[in-house]
VEXSEGU-166644 format. One record per residue (C-alpha): residue in three letters; x, y, z. Coordinates in steps of 0.05 Angstrom, whole numbers, plus 5000, padded with zeros to 4 digits. Example, Ala and Ser with C-alpha at 12.3 -4.5 7.8 and 13.67 -1.06 7.14 Angstrom:
MARSE res   c1   c2   c3
MARSE ALA 5246 4910 5156
MARSE SER 5273 4979 5143
***
This chain:
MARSE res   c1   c2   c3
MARSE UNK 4471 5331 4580
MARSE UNK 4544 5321 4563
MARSE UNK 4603 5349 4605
MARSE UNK 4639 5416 4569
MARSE UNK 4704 5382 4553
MARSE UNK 4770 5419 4587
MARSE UNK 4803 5476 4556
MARSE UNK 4873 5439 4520
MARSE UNK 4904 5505 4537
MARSE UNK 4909 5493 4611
MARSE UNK 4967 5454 4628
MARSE UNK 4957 5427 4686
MARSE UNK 4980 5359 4710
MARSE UNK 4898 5346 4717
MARSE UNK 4880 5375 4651
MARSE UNK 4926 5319 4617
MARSE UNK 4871 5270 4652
MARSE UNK 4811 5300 4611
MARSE UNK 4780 5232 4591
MARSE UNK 4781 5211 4658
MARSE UNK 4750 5263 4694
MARSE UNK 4701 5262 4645
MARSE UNK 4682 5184 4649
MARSE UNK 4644 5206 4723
MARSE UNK 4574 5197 4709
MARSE UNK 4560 5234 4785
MARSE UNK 4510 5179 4805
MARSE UNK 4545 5174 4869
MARSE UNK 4543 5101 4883
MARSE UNK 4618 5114 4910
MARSE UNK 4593 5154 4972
MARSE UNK 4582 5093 5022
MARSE UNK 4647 5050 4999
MARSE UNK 4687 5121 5017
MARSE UNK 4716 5108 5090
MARSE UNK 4723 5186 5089
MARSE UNK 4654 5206 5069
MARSE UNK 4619 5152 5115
MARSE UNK 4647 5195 5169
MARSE UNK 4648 5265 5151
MARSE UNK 4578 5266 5110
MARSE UNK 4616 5320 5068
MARSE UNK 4598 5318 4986
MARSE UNK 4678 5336 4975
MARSE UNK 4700 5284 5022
MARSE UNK 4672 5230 4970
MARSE UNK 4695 5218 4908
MARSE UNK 4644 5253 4859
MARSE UNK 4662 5315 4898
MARSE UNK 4744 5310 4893
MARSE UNK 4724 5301 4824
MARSE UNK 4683 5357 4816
MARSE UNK 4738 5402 4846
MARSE UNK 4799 5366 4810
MARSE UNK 4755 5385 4739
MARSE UNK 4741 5456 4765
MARSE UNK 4825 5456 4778
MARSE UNK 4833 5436 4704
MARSE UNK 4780 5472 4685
MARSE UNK 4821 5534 4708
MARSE UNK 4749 5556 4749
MARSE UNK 4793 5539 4811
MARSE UNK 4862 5545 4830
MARSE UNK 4905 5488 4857
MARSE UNK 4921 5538 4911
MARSE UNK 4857 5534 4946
MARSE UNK 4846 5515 5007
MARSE UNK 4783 5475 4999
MARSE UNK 4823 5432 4937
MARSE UNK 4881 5413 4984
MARSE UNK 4844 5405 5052
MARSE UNK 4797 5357 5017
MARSE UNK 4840 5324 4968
MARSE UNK 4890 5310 5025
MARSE UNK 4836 5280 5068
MARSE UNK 4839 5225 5016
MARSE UNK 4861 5161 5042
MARSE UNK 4864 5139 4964
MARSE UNK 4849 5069 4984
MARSE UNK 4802 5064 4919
MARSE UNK 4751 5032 4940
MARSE UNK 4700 5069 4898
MARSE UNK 4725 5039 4837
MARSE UNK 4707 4973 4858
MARSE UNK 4630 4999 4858
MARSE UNK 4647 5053 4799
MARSE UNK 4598 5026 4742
MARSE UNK 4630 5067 4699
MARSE UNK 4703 5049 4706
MARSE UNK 4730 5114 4735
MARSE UNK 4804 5114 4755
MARSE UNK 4795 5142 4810
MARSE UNK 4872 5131 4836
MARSE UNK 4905 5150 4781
MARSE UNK 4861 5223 4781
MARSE UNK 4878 5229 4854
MARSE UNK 4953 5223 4839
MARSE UNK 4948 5278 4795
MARSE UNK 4905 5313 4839
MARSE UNK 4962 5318 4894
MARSE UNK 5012 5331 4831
MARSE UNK 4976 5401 4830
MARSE UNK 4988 5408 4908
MARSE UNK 5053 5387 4918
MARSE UNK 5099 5448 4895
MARSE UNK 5046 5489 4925
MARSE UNK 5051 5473 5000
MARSE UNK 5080 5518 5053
MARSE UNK 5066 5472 5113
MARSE UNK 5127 5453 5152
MARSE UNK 5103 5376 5143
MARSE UNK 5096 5389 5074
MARSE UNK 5156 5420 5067
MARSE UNK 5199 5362 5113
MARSE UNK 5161 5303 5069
MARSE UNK 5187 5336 5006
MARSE UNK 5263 5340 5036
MARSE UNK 5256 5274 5054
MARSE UNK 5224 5246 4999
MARSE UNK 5269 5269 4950
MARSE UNK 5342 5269 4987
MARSE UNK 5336 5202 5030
MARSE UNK 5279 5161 4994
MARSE UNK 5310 5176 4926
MARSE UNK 5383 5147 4960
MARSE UNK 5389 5072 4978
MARSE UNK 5442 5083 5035
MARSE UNK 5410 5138 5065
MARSE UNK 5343 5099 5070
MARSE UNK 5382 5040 5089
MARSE UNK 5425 5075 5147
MARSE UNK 5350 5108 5175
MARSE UNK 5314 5040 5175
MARSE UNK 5377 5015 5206
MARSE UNK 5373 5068 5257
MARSE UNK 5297 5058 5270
MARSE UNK 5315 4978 5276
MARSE UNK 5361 4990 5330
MARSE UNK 5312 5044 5366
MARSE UNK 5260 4993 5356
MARSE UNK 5303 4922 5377
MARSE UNK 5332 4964 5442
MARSE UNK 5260 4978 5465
MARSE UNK 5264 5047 5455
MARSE UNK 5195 5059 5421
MARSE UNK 5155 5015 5483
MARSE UNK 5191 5053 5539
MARSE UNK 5178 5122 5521
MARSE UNK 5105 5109 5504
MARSE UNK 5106 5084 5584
MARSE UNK 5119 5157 5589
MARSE UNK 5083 5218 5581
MARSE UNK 5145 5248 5531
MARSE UNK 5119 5235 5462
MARSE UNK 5053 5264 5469
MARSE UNK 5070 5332 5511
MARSE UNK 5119 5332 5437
MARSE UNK 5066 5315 5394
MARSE UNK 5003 5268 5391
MARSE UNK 5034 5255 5315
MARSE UNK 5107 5238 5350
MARSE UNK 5068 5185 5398
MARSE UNK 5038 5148 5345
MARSE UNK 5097 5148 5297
MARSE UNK 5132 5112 5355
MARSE UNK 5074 5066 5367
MARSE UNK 5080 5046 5297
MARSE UNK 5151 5031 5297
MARSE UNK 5140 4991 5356
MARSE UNK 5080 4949 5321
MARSE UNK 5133 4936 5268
MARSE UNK 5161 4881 5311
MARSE UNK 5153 4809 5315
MARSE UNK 5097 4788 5360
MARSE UNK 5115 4713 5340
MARSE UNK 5156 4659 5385
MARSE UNK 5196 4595 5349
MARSE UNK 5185 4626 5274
MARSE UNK 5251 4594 5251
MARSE UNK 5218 4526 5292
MARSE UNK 5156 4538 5254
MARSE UNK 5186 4550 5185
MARSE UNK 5225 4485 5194
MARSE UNK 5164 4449 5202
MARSE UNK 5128 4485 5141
MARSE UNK 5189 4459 5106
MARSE UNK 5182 4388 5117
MARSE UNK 5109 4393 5103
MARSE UNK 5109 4422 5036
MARSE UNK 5174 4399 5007
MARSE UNK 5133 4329 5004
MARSE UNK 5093 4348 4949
MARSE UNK 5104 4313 4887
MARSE UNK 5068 4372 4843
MARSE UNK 5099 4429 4861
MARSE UNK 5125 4473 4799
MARSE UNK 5185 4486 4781
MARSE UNK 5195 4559 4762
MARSE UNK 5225 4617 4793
MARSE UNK 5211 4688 4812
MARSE UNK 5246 4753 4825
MARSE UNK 5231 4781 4901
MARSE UNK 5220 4852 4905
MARSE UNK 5233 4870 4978
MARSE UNK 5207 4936 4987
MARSE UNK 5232 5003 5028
MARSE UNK 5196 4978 5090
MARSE UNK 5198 4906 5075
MARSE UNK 5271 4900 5066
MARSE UNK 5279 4963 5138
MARSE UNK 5227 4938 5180
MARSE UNK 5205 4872 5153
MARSE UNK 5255 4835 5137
MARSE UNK 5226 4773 5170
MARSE UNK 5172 4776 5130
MARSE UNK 5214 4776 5063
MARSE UNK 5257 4710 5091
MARSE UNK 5181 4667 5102
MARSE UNK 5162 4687 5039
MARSE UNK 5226 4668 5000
MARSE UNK 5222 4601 5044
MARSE UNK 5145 4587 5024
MARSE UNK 5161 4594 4957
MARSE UNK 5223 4552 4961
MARSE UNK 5195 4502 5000
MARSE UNK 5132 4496 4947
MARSE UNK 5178 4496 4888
MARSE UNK 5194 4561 4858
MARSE UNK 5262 4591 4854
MARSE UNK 5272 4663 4878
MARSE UNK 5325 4707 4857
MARSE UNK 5332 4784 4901
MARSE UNK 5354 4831 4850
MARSE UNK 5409 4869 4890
MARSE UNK 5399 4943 4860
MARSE UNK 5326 4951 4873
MARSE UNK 5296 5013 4902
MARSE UNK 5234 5038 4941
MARSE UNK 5166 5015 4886
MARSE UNK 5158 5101 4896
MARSE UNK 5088 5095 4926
MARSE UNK 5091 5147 4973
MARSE UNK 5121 5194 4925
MARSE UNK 5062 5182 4877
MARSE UNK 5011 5182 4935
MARSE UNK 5047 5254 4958
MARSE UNK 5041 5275 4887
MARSE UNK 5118 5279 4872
MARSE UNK 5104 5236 4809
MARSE UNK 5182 5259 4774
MARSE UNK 5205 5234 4837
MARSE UNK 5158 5163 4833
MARSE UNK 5186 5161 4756
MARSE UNK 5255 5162 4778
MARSE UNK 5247 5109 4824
MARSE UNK 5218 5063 4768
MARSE UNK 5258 5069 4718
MARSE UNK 5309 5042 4761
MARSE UNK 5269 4983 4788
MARSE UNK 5251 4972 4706
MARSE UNK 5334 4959 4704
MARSE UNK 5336 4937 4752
MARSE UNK 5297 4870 4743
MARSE UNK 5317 4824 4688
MARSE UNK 5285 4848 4625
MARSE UNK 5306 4784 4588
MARSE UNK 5267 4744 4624
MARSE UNK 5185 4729 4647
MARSE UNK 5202 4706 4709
MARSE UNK 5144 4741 4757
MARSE UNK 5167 4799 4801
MARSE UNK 5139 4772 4872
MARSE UNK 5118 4823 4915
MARSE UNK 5084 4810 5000
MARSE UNK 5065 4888 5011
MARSE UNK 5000 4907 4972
MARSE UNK 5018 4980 4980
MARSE UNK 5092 4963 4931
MARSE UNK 5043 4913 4880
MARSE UNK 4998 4965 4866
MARSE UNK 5048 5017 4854
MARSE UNK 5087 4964 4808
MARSE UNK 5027 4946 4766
MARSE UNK 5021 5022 4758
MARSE UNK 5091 5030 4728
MARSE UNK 5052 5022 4648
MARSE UNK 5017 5094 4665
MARSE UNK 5066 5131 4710
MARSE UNK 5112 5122 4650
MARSE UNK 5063 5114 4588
MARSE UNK 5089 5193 4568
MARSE UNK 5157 5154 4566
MARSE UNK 5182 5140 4502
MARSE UNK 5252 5104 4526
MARSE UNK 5212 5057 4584
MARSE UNK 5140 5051 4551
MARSE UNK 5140 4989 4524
MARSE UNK 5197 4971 4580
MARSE UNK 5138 4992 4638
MARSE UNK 5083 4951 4605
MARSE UNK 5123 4886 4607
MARSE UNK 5148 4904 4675
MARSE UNK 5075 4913 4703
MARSE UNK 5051 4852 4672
MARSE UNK 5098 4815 4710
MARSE UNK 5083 4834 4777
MARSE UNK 5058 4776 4823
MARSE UNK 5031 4779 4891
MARSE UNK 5056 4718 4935
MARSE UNK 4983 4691 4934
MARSE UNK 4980 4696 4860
MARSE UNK 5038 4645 4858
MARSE UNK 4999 4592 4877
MARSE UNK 4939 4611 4827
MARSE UNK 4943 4555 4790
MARSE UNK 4979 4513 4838
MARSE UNK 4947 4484 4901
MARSE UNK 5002 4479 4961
MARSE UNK 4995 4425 5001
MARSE UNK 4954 4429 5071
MARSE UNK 5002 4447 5124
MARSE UNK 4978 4428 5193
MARSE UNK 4986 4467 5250
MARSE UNK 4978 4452 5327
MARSE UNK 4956 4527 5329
MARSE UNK 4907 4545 5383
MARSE UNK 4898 4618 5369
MARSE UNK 4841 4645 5327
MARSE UNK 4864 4680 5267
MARSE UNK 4831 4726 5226
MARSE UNK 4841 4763 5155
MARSE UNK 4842 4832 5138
MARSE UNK 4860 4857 5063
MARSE UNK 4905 4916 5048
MARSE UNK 4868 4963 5001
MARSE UNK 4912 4965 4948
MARSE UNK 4926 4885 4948
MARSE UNK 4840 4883 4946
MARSE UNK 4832 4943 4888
MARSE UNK 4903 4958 4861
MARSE UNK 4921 4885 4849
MARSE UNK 4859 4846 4855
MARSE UNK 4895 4799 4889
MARSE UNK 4859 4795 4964
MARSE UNK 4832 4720 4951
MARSE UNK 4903 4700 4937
MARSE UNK 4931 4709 5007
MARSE UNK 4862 4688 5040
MARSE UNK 4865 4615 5000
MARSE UNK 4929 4613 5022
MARSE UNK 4915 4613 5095
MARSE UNK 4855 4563 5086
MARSE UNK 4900 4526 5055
MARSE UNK 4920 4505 5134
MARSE UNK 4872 4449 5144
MARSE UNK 4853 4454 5216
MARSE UNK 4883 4536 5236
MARSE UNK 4823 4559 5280
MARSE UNK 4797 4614 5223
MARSE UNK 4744 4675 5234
MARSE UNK 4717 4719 5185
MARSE UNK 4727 4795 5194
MARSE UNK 4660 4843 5188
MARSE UNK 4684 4900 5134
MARSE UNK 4755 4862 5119
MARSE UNK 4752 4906 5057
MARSE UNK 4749 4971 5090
MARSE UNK 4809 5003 5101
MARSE UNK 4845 5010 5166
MARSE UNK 4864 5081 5159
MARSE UNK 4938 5076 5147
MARSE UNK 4951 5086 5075
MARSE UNK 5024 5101 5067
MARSE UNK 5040 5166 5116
MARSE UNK 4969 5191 5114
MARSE UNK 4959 5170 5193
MARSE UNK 5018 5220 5198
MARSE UNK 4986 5266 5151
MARSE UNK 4922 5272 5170
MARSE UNK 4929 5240 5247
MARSE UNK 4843 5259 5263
MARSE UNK 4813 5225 5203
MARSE UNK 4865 5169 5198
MARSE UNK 4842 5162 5276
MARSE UNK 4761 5152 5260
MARSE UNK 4781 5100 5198
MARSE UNK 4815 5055 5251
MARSE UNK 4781 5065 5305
MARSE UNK 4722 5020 5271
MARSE UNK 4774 4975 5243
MARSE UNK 4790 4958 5313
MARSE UNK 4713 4950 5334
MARSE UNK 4708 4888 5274
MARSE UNK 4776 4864 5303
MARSE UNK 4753 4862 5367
MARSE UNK 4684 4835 5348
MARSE UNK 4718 4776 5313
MARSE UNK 4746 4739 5378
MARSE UNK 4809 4739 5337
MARSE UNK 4878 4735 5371
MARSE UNK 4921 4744 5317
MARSE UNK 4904 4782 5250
MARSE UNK 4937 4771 5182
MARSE UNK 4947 4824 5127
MARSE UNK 4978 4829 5068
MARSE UNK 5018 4896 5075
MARSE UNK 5064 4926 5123
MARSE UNK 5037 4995 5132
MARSE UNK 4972 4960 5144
MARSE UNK 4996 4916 5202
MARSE UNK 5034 4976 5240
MARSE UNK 4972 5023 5232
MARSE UNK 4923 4964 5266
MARSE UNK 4984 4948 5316
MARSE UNK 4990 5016 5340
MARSE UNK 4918 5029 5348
MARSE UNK 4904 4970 5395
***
């Protein structure tokens, strides 16, 4: 029996995603790769439910102001895992985006209301994100964060309060001698004989470039040291991701157009990204702005550009970098490195590429760890169950130090330890 096809009348930001709401075929092999339903049990926290409701929204049979669309399309961690097992292709993120277009002028919540503010008048301005990174830096760098969590402040404020602080604490470096280190990594791999010669444009990110800037530096050094140029375009902006994920997608259009100028059109050079969260957002620029005329064709290129660090080395094998590590290290993916990019393997060959670092497999390394952009904010309870059995395959590894390939990703797991 086929599905009624939706009414072109309705004008809804879902109803414009007919075809896809339609290509669900309900068999429900989605439910157990859904962090969310695993949990809850609940037929709307999976993704055949939101489905159901987000067609029943553009259906016009429900309104985007109910209550059971926005508790249970919010309670989406959109770390798309069900398309991975979707056998019939469903795109499942792009439907969700559009799903939390319908909610987002529609929210009263004073959260709702401060994400919007700041989403669109600091996120949307380079020196304004700039000056509050800079401002959490300093916070963070005097010890701020680690001392009031000694107290019992942050949570008689807010349980929400105390974990935003234990997340800007996690953002710091838990490494000793990294510049000794990198030096070494230098020497290693600037012996190789085969290393390319080709460059790449870095795209630093919002929280990369605030929080992570460390992080940005090695990878512009790895890629240096294995022969690849990098050049930092200077007026990049934030990829937009959480603007999409919040469903502010004008806002997440703005933001690309200007990363579209913002990196060399004339040229193929990749655009190299290290956060999984800002590579899956930049391979999405070809549908945020397919309704474009003026950046179309601009957006396609762009996307097809986009690189993560592992995928440099694709079809180049580094050299093996010793190590006189002694600490077990284990691997966990970001979600949207693993299903927006398809690019997990990447960063994992890269650290077998270390010939004798003491290595452990994680249990469930492809299950998300419950951070997904501001949702651990957003929806603190849930966000809490996801990592709390993240942490039970961490601590089941043995592992002392766990890599991952995004920075939301390693402040979520470092603030739940």
């Amino acid at each position: 029996m086929q599905d009624k096809p939706i009414s072109p009348l309705l004008a809804s930001t879902l109803a414009t995603e007919e075809q896809k709401l339609l290509a669900c075929v309900h068999c429900g092999l989605c439910l157990e790769a859904c962090p969310t339903y695993v949990i809850t049990g609940d037929e709307n926290d999976g993704p055949r439910g939101r489905i159901y409701l987000m067609r029943a929204v553009a259906e016009g049979r429900l309104p985007n102001t109910s209550t059971t669309f926005e508790r249970h399309i919010d309670r989406c961690l959109g770390c798309r895992a069900c398309e991975q097992v979707c056998p019939a292709g469903v795109e499942y993120g792009q439907l969700l985006e559009a799903g939390r277009a319908e909610l987002f002028n529609n929210k009263r919540s004073v959260t709702s209301a401060i994400l919007g503010l700041l989403l669109r008048h600091v996120w949307q301005y380079p020196r304004r994100l700039s000056f509050a990174f800079a401002l959490s830096r300093l916070m963070r760098d005097v010890g701020l964060p680690k001392l009031l969590l000694k107290t019992r402040l942050p949570r008689l404020i807010s349980s929400r309060f105390e974990f935003a602080l234990a997340l800007l604490q996690s953002s710091r470096s838990a490494l000793k001698n990294s510049s000794a280190h990198s030096a070494n990594a230098r020497r290693s791999s600037n012996s190789a004989a085969d290393a390319p010669e080709s460059s790449g444009l870095l795209f630093t990110g919002c929280v990369g470039a605030g929080l992570f800037a460390r992080v940005n530096d090695a990878t512009t050094r790895v890629l240096q040291a294995n022969g690849f140029g990098v050049r930092v375009p200077k007026d990049q902006v934030c990829c937009g991701a959480l603007h999409a994920h919040a469903g502010d997608l004008e806002g997440a259009k703005k933001l690309a157009r200007r990363n579209i100028d913002a990196f060399d059109a004339t040229t193929d050079s990749p655009i190299v990204t290290n956060a999984g969260g800002c590579g899956a957002m930049l391979v999405s620029y070809s549908h945020l702005l397919s309704d474009d005329e003026g950046f179309r064709e601009r957006a396609e290129k762009f996307s097809a550009r986009v690189r993560d660090v592992g995928q440099m080395f694709a079809d180049f094998q580094p050299p093996s970098v010793a190590t006189n590590a002694e600490r077990v290290v284990t691997y966990d993916a970001s979600c949207h490195l693993m299903y927006g990019q398809h690019a997990a393997d990447s960063s994992l060959n890269m650290l077998r590429s270390i010939s004798d670092l003491p290595f452990t497999p994680l249990r469930d390394y492809e299950r998300c760890c419950g951070g997904a952009g501001i949702y651990n904010l957003l929806e603190p309870s849930m966000s809490g169950e996801v990592l709390r059995a993240k942490l039970e395959c961490v601590k089941e590894s043995g592992a002392d130090t766990l890599a991952t390939g995004n920075p939301g990703c390693q402040m979520q797991i470092g603030a739940g330890r």
